[in-house]
PQR file of N, CA, C, O and H, with PARSE charges and radii, in Angstrom:
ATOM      1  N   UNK A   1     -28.599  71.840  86.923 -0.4000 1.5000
ATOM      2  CA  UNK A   1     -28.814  72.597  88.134 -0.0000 2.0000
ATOM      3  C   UNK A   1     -28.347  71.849  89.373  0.5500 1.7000
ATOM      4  O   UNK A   1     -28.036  72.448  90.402 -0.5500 1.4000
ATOM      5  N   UNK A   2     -28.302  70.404  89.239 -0.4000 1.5000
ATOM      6  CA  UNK A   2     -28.296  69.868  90.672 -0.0000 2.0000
ATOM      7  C   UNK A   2     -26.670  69.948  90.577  0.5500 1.7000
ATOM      8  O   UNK A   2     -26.035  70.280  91.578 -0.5500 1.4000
ATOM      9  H   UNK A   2     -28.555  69.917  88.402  0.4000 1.0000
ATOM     10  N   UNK A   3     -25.977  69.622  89.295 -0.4000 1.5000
ATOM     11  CA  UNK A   3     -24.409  70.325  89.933 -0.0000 2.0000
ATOM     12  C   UNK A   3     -23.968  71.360  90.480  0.5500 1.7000
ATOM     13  O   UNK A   3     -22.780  71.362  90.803 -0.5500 1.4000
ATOM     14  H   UNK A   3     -26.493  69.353  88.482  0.4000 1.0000
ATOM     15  N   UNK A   4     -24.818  72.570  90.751 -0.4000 1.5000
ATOM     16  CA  UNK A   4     -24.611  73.536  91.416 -0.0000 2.0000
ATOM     17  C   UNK A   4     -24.499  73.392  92.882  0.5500 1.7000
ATOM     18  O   UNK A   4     -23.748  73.958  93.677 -0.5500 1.4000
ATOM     19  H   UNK A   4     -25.783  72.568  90.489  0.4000 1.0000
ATOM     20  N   UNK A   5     -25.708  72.226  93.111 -0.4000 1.5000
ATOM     21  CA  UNK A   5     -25.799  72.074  94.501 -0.0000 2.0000
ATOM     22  C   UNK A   5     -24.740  71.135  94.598  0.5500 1.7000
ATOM     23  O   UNK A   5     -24.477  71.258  95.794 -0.5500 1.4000
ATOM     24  H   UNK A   5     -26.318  71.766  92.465  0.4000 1.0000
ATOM     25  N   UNK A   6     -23.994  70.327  94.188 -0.4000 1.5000
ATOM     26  CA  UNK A   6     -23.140  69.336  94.353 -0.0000 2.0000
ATOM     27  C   UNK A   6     -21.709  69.858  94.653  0.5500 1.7000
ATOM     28  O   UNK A   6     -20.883  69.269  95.351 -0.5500 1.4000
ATOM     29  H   UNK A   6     -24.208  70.227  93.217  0.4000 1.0000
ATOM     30  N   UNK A   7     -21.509  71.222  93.933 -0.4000 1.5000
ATOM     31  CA  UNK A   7     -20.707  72.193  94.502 -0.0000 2.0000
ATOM     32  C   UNK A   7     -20.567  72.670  95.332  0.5500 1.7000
ATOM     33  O   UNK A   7     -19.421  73.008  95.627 -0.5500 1.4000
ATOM     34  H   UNK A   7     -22.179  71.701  93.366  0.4000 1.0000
ATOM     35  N   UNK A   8     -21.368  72.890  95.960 -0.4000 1.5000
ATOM     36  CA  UNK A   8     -21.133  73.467  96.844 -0.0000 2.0000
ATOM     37  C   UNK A   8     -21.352  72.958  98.237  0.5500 1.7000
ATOM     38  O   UNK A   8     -21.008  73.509  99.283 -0.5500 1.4000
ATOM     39  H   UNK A   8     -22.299  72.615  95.720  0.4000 1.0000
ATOM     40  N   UNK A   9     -21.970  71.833  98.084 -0.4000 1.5000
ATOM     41  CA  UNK A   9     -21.829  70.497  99.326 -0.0000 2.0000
ATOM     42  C   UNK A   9     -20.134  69.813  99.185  0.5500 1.7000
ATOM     43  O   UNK A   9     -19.557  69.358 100.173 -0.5500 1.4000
ATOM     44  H   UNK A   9     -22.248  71.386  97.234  0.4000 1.0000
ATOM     45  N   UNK A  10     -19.593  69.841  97.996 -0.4000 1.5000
ATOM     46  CA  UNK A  10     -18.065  69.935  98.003 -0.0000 2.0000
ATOM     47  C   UNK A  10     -16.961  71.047  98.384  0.5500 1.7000
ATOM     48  O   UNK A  10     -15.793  70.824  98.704 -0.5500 1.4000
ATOM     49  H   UNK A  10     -20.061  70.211  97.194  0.4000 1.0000
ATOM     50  N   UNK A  11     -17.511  72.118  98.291 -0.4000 1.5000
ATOM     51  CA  UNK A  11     -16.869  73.087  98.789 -0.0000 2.0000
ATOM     52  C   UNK A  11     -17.197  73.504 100.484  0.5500 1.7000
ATOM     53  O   UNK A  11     -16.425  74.089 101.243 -0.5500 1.4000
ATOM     54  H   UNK A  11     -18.459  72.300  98.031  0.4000 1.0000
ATOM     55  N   UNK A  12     -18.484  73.037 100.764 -0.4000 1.5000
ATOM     56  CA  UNK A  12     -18.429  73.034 102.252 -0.0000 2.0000
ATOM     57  C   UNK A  12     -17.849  72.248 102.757  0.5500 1.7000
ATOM     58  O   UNK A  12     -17.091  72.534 103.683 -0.5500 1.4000
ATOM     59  H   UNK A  12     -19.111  72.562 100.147  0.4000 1.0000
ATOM     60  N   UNK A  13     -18.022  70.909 102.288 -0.4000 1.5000
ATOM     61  CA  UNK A  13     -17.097  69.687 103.292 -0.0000 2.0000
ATOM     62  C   UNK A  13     -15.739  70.354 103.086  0.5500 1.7000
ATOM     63  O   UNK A  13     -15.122  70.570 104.129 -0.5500 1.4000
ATOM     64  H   UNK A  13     -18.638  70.676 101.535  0.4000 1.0000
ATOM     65  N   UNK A  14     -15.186  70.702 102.007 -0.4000 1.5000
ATOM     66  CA  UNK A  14     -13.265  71.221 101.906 -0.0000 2.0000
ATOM     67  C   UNK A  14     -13.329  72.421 103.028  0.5500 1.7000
ATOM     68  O   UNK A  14     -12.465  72.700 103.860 -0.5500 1.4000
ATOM     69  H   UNK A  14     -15.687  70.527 101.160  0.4000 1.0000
ATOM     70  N   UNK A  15     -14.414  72.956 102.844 -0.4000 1.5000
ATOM     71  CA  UNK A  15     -14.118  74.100 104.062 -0.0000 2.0000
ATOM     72  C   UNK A  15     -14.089  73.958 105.482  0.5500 1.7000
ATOM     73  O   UNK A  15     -13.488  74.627 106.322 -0.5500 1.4000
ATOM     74  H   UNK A  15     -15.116  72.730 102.169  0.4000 1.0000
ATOM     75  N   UNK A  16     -14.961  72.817 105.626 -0.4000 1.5000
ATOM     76  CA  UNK A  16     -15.203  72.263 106.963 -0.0000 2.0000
ATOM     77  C   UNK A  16     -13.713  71.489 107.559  0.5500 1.7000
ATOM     78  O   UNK A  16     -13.053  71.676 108.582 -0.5500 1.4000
ATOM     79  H   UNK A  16     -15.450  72.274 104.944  0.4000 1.0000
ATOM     80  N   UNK A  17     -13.549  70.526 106.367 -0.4000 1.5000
ATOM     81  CA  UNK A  17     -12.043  69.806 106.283 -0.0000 2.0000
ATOM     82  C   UNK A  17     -10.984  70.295 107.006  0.5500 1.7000
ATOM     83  O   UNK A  17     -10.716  70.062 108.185 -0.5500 1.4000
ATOM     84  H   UNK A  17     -14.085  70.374 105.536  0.4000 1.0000
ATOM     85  N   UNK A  18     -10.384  71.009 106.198 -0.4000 1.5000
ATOM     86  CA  UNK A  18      -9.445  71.838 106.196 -0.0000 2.0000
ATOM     87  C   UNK A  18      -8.961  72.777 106.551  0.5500 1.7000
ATOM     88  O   UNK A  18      -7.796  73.082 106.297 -0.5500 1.4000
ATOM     89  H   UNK A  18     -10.602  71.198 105.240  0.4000 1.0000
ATOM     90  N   UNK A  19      -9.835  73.515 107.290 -0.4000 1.5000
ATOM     91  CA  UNK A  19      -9.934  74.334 108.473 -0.0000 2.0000
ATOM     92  C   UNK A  19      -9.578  75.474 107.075  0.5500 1.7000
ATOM     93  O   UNK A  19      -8.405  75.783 106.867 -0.5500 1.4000
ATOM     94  H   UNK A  19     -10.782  73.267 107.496  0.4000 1.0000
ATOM     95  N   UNK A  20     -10.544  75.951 106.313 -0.4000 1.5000
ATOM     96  CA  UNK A  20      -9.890  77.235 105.886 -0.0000 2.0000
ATOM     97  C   UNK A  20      -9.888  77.843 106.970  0.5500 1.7000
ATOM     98  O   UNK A  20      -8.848  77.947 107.622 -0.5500 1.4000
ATOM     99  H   UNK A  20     -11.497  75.699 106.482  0.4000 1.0000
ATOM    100  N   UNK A  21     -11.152  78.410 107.414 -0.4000 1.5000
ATOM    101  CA  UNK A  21     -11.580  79.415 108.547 -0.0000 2.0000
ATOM    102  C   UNK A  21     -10.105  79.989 109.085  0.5500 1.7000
ATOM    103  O   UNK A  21      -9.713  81.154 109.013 -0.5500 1.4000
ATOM    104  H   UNK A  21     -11.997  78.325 106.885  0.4000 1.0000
ATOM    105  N   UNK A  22      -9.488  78.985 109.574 -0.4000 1.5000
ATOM    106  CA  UNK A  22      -8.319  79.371 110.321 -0.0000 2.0000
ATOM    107  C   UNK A  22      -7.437  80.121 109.239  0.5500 1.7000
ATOM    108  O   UNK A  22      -7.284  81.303 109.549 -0.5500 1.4000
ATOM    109  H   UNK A  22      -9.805  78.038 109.632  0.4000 1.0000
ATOM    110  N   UNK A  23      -6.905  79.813 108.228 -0.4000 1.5000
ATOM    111  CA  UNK A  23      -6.234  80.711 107.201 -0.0000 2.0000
ATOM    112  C   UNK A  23      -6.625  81.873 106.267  0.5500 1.7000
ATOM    113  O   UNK A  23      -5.968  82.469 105.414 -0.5500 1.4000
ATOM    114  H   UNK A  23      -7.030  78.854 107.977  0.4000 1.0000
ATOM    115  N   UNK A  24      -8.378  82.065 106.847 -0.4000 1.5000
ATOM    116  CA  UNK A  24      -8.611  83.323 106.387 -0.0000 2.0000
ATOM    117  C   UNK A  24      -8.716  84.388 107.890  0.5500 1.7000
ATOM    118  O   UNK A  24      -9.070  85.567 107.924 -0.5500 1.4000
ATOM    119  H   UNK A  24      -8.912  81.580 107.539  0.4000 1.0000
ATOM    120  N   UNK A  25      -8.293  83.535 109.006 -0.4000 1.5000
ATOM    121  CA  UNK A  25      -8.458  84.546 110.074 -0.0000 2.0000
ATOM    122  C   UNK A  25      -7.144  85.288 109.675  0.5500 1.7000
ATOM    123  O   UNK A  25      -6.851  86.461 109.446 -0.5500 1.4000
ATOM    124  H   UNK A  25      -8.005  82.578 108.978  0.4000 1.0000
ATOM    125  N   UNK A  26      -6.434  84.016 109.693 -0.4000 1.5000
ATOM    126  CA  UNK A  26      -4.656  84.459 109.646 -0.0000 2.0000
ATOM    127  C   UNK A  26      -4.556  85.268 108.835  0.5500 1.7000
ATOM    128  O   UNK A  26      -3.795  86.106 109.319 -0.5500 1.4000
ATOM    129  H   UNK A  26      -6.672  83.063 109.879  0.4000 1.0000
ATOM    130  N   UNK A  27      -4.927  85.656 107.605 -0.4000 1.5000
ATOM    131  CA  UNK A  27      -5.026  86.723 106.190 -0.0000 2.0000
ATOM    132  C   UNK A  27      -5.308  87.913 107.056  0.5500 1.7000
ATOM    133  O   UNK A  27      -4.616  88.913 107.250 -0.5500 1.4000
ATOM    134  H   UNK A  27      -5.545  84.975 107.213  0.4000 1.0000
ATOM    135  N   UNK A  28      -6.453  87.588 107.521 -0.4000 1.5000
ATOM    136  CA  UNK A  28      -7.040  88.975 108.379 -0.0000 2.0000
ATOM    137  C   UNK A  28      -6.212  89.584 109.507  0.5500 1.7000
ATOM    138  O   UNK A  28      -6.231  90.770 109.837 -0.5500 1.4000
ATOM    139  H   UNK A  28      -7.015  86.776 107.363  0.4000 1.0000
ATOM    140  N   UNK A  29      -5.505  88.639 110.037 -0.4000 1.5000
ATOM    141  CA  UNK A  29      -5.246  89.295 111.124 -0.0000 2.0000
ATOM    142  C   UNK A  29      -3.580  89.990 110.656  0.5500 1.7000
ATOM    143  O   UNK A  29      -2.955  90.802 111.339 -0.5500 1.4000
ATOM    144  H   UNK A  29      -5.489  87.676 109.770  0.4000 1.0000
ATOM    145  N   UNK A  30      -3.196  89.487 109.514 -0.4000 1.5000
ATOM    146  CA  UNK A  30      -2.000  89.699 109.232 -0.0000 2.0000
ATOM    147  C   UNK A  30      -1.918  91.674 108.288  0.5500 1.7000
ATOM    148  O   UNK A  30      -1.205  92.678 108.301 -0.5500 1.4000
ATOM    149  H   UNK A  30      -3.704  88.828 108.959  0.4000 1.0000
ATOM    150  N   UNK A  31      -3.211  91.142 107.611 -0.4000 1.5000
ATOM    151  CA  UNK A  31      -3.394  92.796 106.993 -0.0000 2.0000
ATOM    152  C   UNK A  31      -4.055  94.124 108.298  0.5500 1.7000
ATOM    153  O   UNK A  31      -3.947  95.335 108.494 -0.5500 1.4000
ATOM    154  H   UNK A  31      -3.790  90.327 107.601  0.4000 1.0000
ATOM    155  N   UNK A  32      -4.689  93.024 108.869 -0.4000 1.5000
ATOM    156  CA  UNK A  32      -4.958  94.116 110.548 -0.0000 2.0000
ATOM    157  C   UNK A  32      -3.399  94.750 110.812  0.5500 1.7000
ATOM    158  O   UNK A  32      -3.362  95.974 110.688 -0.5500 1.4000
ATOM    159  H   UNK A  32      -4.777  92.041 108.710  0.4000 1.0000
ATOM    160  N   UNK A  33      -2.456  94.274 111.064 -0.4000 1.5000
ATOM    161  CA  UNK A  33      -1.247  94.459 111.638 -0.0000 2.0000
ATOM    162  C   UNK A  33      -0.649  95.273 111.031  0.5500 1.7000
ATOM    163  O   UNK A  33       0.084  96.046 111.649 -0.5500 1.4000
ATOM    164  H   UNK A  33      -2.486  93.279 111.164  0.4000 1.0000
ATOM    165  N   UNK A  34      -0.785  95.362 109.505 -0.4000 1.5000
ATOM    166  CA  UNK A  34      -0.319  96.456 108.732 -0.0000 2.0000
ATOM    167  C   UNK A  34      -1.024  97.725 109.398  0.5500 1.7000
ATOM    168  O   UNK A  34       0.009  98.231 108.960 -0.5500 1.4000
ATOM    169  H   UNK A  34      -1.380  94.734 109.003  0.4000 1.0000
ATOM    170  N   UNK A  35      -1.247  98.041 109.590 -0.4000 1.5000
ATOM    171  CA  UNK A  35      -1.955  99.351 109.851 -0.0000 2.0000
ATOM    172  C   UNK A  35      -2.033  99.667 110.846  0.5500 1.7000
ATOM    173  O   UNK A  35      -2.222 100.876 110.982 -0.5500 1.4000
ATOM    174  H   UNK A  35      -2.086  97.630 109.946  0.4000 1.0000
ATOM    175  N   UNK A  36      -1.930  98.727 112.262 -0.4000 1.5000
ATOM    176  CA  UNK A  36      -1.252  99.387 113.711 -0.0000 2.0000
ATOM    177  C   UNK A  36      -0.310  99.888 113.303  0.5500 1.7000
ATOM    178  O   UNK A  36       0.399  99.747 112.307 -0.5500 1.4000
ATOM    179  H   UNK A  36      -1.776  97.745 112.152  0.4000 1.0000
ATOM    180  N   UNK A  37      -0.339 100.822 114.577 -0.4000 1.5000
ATOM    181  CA  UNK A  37       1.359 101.221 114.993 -0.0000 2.0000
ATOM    182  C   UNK A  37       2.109 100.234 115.262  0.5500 1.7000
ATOM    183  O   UNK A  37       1.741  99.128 115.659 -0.5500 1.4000
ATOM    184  H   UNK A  37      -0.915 100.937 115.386  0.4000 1.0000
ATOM    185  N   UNK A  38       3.412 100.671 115.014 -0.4000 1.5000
ATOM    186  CA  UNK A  38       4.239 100.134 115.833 -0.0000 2.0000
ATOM    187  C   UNK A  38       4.755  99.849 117.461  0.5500 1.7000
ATOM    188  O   UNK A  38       5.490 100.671 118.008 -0.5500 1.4000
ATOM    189  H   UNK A  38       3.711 101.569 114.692  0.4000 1.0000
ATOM    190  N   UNK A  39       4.405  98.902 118.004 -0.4000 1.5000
ATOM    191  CA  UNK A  39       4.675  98.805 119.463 -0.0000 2.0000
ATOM    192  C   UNK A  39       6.123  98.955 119.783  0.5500 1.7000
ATOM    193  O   UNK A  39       7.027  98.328 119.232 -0.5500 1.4000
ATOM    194  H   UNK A  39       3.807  98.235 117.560  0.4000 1.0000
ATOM    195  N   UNK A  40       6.241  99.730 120.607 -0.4000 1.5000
ATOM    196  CA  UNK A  40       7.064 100.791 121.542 -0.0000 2.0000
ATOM    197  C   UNK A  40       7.231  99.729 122.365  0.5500 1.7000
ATOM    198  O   UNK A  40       8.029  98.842 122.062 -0.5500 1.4000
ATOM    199  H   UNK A  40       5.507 100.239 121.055  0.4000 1.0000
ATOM    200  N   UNK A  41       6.353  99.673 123.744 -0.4000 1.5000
ATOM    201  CA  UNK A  41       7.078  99.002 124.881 -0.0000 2.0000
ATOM    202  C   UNK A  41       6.657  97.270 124.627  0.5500 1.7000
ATOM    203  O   UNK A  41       5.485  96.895 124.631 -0.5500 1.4000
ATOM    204  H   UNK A  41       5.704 100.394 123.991  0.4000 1.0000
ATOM    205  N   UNK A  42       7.329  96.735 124.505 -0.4000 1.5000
ATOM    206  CA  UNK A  42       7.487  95.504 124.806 -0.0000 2.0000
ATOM    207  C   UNK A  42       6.369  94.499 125.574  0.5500 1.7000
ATOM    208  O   UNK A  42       5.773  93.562 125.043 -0.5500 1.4000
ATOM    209  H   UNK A  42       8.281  97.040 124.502  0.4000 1.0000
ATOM    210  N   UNK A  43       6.237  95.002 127.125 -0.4000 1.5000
ATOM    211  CA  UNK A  43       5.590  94.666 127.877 -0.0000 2.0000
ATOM    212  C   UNK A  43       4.431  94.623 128.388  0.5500 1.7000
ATOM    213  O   UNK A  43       3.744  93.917 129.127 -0.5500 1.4000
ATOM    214  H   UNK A  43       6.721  95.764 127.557  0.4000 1.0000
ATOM    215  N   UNK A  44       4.376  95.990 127.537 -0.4000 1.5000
ATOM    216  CA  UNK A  44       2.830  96.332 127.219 -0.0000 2.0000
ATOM    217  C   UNK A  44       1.504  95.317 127.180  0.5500 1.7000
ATOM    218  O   UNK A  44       1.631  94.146 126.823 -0.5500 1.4000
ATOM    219  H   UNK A  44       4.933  96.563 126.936  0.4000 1.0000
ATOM    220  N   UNK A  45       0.774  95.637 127.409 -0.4000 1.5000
ATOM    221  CA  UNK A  45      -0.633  94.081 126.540 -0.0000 2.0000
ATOM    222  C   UNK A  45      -1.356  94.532 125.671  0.5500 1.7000
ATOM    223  O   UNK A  45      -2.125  95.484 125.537 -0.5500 1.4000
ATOM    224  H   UNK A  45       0.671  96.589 127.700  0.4000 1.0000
ATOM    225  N   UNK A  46      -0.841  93.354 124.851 -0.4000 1.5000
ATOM    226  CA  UNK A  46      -1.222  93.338 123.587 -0.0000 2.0000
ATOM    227  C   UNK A  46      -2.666  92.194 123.988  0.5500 1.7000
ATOM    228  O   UNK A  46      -2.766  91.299 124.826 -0.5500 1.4000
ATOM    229  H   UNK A  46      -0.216  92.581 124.960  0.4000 1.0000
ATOM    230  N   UNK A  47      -3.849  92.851 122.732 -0.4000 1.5000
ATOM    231  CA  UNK A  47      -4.843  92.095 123.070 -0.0000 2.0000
ATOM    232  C   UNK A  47      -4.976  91.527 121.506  0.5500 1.7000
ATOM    233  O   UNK A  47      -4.244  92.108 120.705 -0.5500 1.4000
ATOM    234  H   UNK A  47      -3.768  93.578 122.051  0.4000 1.0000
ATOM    235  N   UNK A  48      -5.701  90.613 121.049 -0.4000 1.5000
ATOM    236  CA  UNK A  48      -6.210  89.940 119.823 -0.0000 2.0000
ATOM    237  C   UNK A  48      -7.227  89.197 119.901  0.5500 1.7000
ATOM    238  O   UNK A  48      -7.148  88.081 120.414 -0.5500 1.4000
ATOM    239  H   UNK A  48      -6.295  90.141 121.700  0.4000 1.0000
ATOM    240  N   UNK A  49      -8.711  89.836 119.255 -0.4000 1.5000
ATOM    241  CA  UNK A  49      -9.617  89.020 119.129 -0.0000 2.0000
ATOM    242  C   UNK A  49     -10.062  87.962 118.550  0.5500 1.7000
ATOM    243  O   UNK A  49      -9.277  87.432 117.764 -0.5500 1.4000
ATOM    244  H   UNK A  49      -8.775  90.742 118.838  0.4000 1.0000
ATOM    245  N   UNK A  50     -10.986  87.526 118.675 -0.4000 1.5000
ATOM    246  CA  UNK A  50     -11.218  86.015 117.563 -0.0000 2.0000
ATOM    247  C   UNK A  50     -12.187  85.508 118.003  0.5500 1.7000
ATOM    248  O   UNK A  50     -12.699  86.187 118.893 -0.5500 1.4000
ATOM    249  H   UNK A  50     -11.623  87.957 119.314  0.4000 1.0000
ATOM    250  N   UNK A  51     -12.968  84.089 117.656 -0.4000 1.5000
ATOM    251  CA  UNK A  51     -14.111  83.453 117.564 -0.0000 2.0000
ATOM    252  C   UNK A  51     -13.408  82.276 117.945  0.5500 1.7000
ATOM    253  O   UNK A  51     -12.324  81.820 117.583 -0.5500 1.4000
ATOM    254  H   UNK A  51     -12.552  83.537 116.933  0.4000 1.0000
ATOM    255  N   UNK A  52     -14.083  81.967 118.583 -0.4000 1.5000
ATOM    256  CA  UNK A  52     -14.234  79.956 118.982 -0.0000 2.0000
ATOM    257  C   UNK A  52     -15.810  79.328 118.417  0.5500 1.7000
ATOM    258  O   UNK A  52     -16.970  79.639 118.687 -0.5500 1.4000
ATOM    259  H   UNK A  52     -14.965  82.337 118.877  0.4000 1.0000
ATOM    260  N   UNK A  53     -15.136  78.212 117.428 -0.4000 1.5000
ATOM    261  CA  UNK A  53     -16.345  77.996 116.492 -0.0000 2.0000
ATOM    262  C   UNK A  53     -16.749  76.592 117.833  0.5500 1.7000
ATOM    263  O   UNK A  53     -15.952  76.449 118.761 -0.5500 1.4000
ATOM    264  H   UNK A  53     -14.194  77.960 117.208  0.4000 1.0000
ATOM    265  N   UNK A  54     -17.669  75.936 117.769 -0.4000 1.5000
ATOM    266  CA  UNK A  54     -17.759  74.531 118.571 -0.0000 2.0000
ATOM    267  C   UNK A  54     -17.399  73.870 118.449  0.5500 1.7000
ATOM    268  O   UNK A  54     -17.373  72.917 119.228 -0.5500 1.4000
ATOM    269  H   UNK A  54     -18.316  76.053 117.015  0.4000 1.0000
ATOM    270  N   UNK A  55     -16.604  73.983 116.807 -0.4000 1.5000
ATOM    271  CA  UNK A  55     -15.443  72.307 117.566 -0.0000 2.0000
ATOM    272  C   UNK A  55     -14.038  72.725 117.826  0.5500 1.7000
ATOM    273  O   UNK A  55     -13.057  72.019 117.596 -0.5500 1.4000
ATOM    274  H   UNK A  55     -16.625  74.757 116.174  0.4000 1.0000
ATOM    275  N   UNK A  56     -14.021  73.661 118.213 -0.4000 1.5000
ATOM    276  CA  UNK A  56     -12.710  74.519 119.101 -0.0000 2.0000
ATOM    277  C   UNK A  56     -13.385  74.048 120.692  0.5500 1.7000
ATOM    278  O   UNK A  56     -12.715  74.682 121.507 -0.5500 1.4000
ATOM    279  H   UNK A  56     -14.819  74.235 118.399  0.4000 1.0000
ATOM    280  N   UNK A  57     -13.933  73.602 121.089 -0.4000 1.5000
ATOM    281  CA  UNK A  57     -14.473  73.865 122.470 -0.0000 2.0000
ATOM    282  C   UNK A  57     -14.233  72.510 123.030  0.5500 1.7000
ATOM    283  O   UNK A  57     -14.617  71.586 122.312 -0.5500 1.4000
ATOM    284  H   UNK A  57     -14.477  73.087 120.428  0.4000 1.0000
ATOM    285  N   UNK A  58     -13.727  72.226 124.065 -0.4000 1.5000
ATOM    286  CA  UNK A  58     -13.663  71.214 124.846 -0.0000 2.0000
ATOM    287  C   UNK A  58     -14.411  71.156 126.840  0.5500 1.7000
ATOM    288  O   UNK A  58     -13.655  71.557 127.726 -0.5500 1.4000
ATOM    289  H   UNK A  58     -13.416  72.977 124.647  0.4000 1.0000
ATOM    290  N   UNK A  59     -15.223  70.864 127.059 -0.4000 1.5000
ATOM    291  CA  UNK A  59     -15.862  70.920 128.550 -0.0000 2.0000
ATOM    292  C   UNK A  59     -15.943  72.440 128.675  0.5500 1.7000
ATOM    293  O   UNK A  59     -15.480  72.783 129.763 -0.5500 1.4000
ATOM    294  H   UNK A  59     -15.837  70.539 126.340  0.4000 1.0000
ATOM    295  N   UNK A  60     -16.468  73.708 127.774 -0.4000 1.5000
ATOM    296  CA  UNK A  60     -17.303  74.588 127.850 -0.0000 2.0000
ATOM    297  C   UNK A  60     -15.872  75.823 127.562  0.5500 1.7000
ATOM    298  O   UNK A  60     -16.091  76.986 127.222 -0.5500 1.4000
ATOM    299  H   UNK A  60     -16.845  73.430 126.890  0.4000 1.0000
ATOM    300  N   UNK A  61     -14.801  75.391 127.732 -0.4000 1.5000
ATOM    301  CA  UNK A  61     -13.730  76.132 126.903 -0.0000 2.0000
ATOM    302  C   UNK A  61     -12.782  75.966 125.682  0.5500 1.7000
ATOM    303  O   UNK A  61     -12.701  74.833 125.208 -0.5500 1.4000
ATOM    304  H   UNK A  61     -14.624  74.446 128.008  0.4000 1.0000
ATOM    305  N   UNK A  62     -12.001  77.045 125.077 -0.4000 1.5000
ATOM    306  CA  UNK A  62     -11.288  76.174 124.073 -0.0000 2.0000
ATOM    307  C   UNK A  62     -10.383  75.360 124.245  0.5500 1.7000
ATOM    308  O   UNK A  62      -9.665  75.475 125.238 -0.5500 1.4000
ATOM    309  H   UNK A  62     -12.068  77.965 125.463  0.4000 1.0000
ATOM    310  N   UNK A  63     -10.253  74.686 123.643 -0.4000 1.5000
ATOM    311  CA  UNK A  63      -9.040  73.236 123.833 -0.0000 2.0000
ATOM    312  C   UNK A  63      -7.617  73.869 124.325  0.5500 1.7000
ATOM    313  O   UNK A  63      -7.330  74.970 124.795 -0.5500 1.4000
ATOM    314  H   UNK A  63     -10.836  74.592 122.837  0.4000 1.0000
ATOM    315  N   UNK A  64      -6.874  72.744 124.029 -0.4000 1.5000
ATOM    316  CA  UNK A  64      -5.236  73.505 124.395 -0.0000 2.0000
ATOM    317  C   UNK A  64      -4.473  73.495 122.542  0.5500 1.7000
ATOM    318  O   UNK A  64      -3.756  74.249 121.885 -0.5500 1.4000
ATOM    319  H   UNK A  64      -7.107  71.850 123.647  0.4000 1.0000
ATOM    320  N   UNK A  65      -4.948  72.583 122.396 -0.4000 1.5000
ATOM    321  CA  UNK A  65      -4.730  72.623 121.064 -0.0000 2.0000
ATOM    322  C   UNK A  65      -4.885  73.591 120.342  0.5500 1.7000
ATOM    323  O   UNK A  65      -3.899  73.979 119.715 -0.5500 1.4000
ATOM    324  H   UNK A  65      -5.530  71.970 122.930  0.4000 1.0000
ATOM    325  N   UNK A  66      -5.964  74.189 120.213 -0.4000 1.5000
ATOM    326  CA  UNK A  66      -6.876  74.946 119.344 -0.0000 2.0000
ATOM    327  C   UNK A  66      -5.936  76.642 119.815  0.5500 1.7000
ATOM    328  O   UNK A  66      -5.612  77.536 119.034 -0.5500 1.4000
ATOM    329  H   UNK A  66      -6.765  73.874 120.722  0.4000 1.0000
ATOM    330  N   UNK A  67      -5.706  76.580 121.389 -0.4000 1.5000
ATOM    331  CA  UNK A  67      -5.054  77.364 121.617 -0.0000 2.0000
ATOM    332  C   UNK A  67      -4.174  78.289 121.303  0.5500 1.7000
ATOM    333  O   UNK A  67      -4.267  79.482 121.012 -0.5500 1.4000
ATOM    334  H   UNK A  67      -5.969  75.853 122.024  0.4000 1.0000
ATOM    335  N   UNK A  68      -2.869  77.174 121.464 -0.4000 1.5000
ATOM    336  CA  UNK A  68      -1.782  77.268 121.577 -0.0000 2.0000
ATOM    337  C   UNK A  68      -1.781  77.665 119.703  0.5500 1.7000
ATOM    338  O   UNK A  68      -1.322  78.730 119.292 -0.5500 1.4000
ATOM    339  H   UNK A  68      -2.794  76.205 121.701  0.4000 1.0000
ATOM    340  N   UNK A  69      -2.161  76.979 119.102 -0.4000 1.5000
ATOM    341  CA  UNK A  69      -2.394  77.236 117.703 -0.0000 2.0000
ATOM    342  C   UNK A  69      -2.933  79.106 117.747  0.5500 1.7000
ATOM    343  O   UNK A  69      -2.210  80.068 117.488 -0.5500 1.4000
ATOM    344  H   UNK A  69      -2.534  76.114 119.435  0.4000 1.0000
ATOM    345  N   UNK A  70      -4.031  79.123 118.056 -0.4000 1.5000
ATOM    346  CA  UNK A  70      -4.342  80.495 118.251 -0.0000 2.0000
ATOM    347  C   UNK A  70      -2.795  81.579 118.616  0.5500 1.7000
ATOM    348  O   UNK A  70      -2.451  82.574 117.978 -0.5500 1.4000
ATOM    349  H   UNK A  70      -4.618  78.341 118.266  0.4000 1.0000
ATOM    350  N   UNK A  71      -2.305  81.146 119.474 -0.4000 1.5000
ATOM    351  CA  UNK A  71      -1.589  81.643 119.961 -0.0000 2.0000
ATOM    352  C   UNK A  71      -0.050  81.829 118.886  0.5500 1.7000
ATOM    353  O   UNK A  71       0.940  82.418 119.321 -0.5500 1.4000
ATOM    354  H   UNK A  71      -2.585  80.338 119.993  0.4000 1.0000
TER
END
């Protein structure tokens, strides 16, 4: 039984690690896109939501890093 728990204190640290989070947003946001329309004007604004976890956050906003990555 206690390998169960040992699992999954290994699978949190890999998750924590490695930033899945970020490559299951990207999954998500990529099958979101299937299913808009197609954008017409160019110039338009485009909006995209998301989460800032706390260690995205630097002096009460997100980093530039974390950003530009977002971006």
């Amino acid at each position: 039984m206690w390998w169960v728990l040992w699992l999954l204190v290994a699978l949190l640290a890999l998750f924590c690690s490695l930033d899945v989070w970020y490559f299951l947003q990207a999954a998500v946001v990529i099958v979101r896109a299937w299913f808009q329309p197609p954008v017409r004007d160019i110039t338009a604004e485009q909006t995209l939501t998301g989460r800032v976890t706390p260690h995205d956050i630097d002096m009460c906003h997100m980093n530039n890093a974390r950003y530009l990555r977002e971006c």
